[in-house]
N, C-alpha and C positions, 0 to 999 in steps of 0.2 A: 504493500500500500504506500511505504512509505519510499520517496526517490530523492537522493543527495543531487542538487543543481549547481551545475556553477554557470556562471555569466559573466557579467563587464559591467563597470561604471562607464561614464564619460570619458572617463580616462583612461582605462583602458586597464585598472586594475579590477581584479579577482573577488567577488562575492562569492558568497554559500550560502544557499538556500537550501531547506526540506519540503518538497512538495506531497503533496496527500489529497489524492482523487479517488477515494473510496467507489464512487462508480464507474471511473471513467470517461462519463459523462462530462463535456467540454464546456457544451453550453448555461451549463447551469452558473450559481454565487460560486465562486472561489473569493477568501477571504484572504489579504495579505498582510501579515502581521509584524508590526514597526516597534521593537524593545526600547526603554530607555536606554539614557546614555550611562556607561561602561556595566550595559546589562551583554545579555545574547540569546538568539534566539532558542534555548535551552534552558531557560530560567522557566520558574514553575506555570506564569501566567500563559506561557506563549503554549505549552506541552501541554497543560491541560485544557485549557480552552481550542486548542486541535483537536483531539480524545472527544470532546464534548461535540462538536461541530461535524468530525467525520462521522459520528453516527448516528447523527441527521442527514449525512449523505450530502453535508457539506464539505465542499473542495476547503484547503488550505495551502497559504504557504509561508514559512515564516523562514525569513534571511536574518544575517547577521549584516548589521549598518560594517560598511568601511574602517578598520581600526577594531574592530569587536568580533569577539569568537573565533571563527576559524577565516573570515574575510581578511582580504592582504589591507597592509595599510598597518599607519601609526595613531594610537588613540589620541595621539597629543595633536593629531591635525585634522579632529574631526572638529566639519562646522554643521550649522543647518541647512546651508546650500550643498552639500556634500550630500547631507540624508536624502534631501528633496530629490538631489540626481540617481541615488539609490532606488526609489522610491521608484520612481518614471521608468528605469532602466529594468527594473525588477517588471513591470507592467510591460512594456516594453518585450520582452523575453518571454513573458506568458502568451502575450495573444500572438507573438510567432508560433507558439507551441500551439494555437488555436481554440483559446481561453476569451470567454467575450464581454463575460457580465461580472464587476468588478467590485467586492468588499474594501473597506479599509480599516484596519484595529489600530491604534496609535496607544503607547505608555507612555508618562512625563515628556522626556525630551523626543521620542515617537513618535509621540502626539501631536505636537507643535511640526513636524516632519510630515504630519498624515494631513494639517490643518494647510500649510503651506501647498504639500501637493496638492491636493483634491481642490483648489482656487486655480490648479494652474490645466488641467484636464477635465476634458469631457466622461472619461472613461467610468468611474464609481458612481455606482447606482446607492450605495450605504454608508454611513463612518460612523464608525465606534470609539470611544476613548476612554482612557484609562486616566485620571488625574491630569488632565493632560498641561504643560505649559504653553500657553497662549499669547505670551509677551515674556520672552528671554531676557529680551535686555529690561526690562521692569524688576523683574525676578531678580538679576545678577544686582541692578542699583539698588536696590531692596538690601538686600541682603550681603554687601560689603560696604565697605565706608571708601570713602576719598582714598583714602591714604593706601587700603588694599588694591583699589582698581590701577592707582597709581605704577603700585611696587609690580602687579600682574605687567602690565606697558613695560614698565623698565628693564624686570628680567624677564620678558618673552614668553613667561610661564606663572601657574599655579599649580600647588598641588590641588592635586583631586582625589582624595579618600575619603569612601564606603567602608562601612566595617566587614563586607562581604567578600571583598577582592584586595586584591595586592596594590601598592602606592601607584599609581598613575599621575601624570602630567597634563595639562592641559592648555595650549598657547593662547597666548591673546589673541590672535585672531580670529577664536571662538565668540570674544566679544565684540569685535569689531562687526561679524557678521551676524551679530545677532540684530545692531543697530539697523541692518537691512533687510531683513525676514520679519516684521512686523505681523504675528501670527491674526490679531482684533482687525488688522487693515484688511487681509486674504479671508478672512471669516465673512465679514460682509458680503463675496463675490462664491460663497459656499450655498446651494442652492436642493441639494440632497439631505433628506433625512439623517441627522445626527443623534444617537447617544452621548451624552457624559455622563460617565461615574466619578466622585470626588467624596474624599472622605471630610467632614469637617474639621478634624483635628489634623489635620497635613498642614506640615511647619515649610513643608520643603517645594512646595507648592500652592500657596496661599487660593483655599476655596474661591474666593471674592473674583480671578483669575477666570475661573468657570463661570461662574456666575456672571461677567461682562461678554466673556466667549458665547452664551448660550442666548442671550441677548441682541447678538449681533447677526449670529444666525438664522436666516430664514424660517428652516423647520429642526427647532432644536428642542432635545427635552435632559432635564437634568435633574439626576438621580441622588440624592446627596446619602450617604450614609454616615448614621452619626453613630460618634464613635470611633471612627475608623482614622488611621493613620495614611502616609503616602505608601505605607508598603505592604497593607493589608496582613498583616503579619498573623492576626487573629483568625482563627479557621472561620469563622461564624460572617466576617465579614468578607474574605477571600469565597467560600460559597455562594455571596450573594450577586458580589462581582459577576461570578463566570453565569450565574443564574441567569441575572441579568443582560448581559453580553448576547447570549445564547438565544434567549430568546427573541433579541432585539437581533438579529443575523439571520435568524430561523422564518421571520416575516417577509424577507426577500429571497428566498432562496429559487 
């Protein structure tokens, strides 16, 4: 069921993708699934909500962004215009394989990837989000002072640690191109049935973020679970998530 994919970005390096066409069937939703950043497409959200999806005899495919899992590339020079070319490039690659009607799942940084693309293609008939960030650079001024974003500019880098993964780097030209990916600006020109799921208690993704995103959106509906964190960490709320998800993908199939 399951087939290891590789492709190409714009540039000509190396993705992996897991595709999963339970029937075969071409024409039907295939869903393409966008991890956060310094996640991969093997973290729990993306494997179980495939599980759930293929046996509704929904397609899936979930890739590793540029820089992450087993795709070539340096984590420290991944931007959002990077993700977006992933994103396209990954669609791209499907409907040569003869794939027509298009899902999208976004997580945090994903998310803002899935929000970007789907403003910029005809192609997705659905999008789904997981916490997702909506305004990057809001987020990142938010969330350091002067003096951080400074010292990031001068030495070319920050660290970037998760207690989940090993120390990583992250260049500033992550923020530079964040100031051009305005995720609120591409939302307006979003015109397909959206999900959000957002926990209230996410420090790392301020709800308020979704709540302007869902706003701006045409046909958008927003799920809040209270309670919940950016990582669902709780079984009770990681259940409601994929519930949710599920059923909301299962409408268009």
């Amino acid at each position: 069921m399951e087939e290891k994919i590789i492709f190409k970005n714009s540039k000509g390096q190396t993705l992996i993708g897991i595709l999963s066409n339970p029937t075969r069937n071409k024409k039907n939703l295939i869903v393409v699934f966008c991890h956060g950043l310094s996640s991969s497409k093997d973290r729990r959200t993306c494997v179980i909500l495939q599980e759930k999806l293929n046996n509704l005899n929904i397609s899936t495919f979930r890739f590793d962004f540029f820089g992450h899992g087993e795709s070539g590339g340096k984590f420290e020079d991944i931007t959002l215009t990077e993700g977006v070319d992933d994103i396209l490039n990954a669609i791209k690659y499907l409907k040569n394989l003869g794939y027509v009607k298009f899902g999208l799942f976004g997580s945090s940084f994903g998310g803002n990837c899935a929000i970007l693309a789907v403003s910029k293609t005809k192609d997705f008939v659905v999008l789904g989000l997981k916490c997702p960030v909506s305004n990057y650079i809001g987020k990142l001024i938010a969330q350091k002072s002067k003096e951080e974003i400074k010292n990031w500019k001068d030495k070319g880098y920050i660290n970037y640690s998760r207690g989940f993964h090993r120390k990583l780097n992250l260049n500033y030209s992550f923020f530079e191109d964040s100031k051009v990916n305005d995720g609120w600006k591409s939302a307006k020109k979003i015109k397909i049935p959206t999900l959000v799921v957002h926990g209230d208690k996410d420090i790392t993704v301020p709800i308020e973020q979704s709540k302007k995103l869902c706003g701006l959106i045409n046909n958008c509906k927003l799920k809040i679970i209270k309670g919940c964190d950016h990582f669902f960490q709780e079984q009770e709320y990681f259940n409601k998530l994929i519930r949710l998800l599920v059923e909301w993908f299962k409408g268009y199939k």
